[in-house]
N, C-alpha and C positions, 0 to 999 in steps of 0.2 A: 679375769678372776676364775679359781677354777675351783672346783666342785667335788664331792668324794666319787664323782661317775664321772673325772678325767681321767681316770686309769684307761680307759677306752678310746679317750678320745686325745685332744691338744691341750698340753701341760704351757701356761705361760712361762716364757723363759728368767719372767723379773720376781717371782713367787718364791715362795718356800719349797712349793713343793718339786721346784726344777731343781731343787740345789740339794735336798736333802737325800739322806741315804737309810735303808731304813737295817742294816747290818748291824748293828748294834750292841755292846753290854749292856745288860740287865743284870738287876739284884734284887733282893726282897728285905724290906726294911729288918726283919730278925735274923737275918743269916748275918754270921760274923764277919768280920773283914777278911781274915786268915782264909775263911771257907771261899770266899767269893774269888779272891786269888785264884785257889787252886781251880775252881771252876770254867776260868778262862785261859787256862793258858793251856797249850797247844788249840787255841783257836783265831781264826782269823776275822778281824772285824774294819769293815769298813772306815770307822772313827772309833779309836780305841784311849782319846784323850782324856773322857768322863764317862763313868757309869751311872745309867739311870736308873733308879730307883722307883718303883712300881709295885700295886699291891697287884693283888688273884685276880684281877679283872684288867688286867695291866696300864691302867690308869699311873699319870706319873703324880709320882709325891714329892721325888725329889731329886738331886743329883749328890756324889759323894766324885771330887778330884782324885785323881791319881793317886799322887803325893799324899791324901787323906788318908787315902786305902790303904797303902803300905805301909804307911805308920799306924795303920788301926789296929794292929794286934788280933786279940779275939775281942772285941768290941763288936758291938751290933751295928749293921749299917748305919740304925736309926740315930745311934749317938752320934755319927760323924756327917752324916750327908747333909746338905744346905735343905731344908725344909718347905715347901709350898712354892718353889720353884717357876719364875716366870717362863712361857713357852710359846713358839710363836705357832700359828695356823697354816696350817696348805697355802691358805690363799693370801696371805701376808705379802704385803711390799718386798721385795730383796733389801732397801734402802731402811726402812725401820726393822728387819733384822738384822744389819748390819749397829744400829743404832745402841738394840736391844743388848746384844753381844759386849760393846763397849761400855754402854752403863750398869752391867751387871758384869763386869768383866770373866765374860763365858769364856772358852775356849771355843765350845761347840754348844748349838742352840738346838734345847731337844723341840719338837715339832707333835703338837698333836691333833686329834680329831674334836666335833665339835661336842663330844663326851669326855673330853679329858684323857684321850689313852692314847697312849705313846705309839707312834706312829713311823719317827724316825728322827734325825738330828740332822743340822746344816751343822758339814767336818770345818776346820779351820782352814781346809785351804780355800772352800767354796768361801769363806766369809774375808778371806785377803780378796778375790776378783772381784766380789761384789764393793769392796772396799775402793779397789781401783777403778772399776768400772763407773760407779757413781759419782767419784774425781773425775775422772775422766769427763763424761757429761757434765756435771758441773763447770769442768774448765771451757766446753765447749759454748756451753750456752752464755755461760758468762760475754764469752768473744762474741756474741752475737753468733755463732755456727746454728743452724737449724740441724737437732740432735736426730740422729740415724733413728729406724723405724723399730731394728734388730739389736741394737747393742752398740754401746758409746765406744767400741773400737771400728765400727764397722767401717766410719767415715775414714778411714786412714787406708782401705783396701779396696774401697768402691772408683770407681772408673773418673779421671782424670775431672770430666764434664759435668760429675753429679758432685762432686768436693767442691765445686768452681761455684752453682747453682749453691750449694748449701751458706756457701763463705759471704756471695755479694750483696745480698740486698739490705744487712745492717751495714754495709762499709758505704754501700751506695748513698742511704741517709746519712749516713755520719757525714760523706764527702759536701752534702747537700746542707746540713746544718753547721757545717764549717763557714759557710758563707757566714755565720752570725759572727765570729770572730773577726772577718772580713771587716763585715760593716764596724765592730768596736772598735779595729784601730786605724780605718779610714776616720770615723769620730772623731778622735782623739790624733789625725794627720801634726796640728799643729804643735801639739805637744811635742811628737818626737821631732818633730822640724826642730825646735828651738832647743832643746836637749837630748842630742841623738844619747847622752848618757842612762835615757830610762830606757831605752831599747834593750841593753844588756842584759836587765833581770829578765827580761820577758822568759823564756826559756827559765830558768830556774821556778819560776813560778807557778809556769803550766806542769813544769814537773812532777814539783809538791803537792800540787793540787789534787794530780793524776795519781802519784800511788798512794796518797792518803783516801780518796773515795774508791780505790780499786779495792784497799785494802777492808772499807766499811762496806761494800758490796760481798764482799765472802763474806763477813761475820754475820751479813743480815740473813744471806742466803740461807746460812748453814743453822741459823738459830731459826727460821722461818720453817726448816725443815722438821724443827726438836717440838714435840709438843709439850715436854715438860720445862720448857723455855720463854720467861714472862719476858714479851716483846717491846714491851715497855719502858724492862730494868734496862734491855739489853739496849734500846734508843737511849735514854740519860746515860748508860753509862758510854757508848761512840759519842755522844754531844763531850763529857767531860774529857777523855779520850783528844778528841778531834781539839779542842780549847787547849789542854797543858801541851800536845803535840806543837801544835801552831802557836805555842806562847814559845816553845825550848825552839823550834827553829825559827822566830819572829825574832829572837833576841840575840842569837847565832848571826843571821841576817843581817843585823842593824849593826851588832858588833864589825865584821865583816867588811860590808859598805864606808862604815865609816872612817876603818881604819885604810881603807881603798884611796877612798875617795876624799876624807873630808870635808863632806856633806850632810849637815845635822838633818836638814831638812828629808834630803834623798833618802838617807837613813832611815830616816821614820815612816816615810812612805813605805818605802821597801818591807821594814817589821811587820806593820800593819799591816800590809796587803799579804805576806805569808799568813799571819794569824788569823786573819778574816777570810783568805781562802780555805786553809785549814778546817774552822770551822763553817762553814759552807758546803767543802766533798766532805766531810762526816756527814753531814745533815742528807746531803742528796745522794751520797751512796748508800746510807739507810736507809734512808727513806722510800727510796723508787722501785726498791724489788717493794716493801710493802705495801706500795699503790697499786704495782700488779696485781700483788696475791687479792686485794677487794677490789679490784677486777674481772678476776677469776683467769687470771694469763699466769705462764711460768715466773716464778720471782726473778729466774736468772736470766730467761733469754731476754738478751740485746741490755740486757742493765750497764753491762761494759762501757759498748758504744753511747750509748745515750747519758749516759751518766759523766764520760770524757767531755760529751760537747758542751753540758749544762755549766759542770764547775770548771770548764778552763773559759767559757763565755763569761760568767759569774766571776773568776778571781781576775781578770785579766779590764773588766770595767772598774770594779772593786780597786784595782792597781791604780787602773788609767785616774780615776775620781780625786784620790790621795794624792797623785803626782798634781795635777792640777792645783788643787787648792793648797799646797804644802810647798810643792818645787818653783811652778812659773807663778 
């Protein structure tokens, strides 16, 4: 975190105030649109996408766009500029001003002190890296990657042995809680003895299962990260989600199968055991980044890994179960 006496010292590189610039248009809410025009131009400015709007103590009031200003005529700033203007702090995440910038859809984020005076702005291209950068991480952690110390590219130019170290030791667990899969269809040996025909879906199942809680792992992550994000709506609505998901391909499946094989029985195993994996990796790809976060661990790291062993162990018993009592 840093402090109005890091001018002196080390500026965090994930902050506002590594990214901002403090070169800037200004304007004063009674000068005209026309005038402020003329005022800028043969000048060069840092972030020249928004002018900030400032009274005699250069406190910000507000911002007026571009495209505002050129259409404002002789108008006063005041009539056209966006009014009480959200801003972020020196010491601000890069990740919630990235946030900021798209729910208020900024171009540029003005940046002030802890008296309200304009200080400087994150330009739009600082807020594309921060954009990528936080992807980046995110995709990392997700994979179970243990995230670089410097910045979520780092790991792509660091030394052959420390990428290797960062990669193993969630693959390592996953390889180790594969044996759980192991053991279900040793379980269930006689089943496929007697019907090497339910071995076929195997694969299509762990598919489904996989990139539906992949894909409930990002939405948790990313909502986990919002805090004007009720984590609640956002669980009921992956359960409802993860349910019509797993009913449109439960009923694809069955159609499918049937028309394959006809097998009413097979069939319906088959339906069923997409629907109820379905809902299953909804459930535990939401859910396991939020067991982290009341934890107190990253929501994303190893959610991937850990989240593949749970629901392809889960859809694939859930399979074995239905074939049993439906097929033999």
């Amino acid at each position: 975190m840093t402090t109005d006496g890091d001018a002196a010292g080390v500026i965090s590189g994930d902050t506002a105030a590594a990214h901002m610039v403090a070169n800037i248009p200004r304007a004063k809410p009674d000068t005209p649109a026309d005038t402020v025009i003329l005022s800028l131009r043969g000048q060069h400015f840092e972030c020249a996408d928004t002018v900030f709007v400032t009274d005699d103590q250069e406190r910000l009031l507000g911002i007026v766009r571009i495209n505002d200003l050129l259409a404002g005529g002789d108008r006063e700033v005041r009539e056209i500029m966006e009014p009480e203007h959200e801003a972020a702090h020196r010491e601000d995440d890069q990740e919630q001003i990235a946030l900021l910038a798209m729910d208020l859809k900024m171009i540029a984020v003005p940046v002030v002190d802890d008296t309200g005076r304009l200080i400087g702005a994150v330009p739009p291209e600082a807020l594309f890296r921060i954009l990528r950068d936080e992807h980046m991480e995110d995709l990392q952690r997700l994979a179970g990657i243990e995230p670089p110390e410097t910045g979520s590219n780092v790991s792509l130019d660091t030394p052959l042995s420390d990428r290797f170290r960062r990669r193993l030791p969630w693959l390592v667990f996953g390889l180790l809680a594969s044996s759980m899969i192991t053991l279900v269809m040793t379980g269930f040996e006689e089943s496929l003895a007697s019907n090497v025909q339910v071995a076929f879906f195997i694969p299509a199942l762990v598919y489904i299962s996989g990139a539906i809680g992949t894909q409930a792992v990002s939405v948790a992550v990313r909502g986990l990260a919002s805090e004007d994000v009720s984590i609640a709506r956002l669980m009921m609505d992956e359960l409802v989600i993860g349910f019509a998901i797993g009913m449109s391909l439960g009923l694809l499946s069955f159609g499918l199968v049937f028309l394959t094989f006809g097998s009413m029985a097979l069939s319906l195993a088959v339906g069923l055991a997409v629907l109820g994996g379905g809902l299953v990796s909804a459930l535990v790809g939401f859910g396991l980044p939020w067991i982290f976060v009341r934890m107190g661990s990253d929501p994303a790291m190893g959610s991937g890994p850990i989240c593949t062993i749970i629901q392809d162990v889960a859809s694939l018993f859930l399979y074995f179960l239905l074939v049993t009592a439906l097929v033999l």
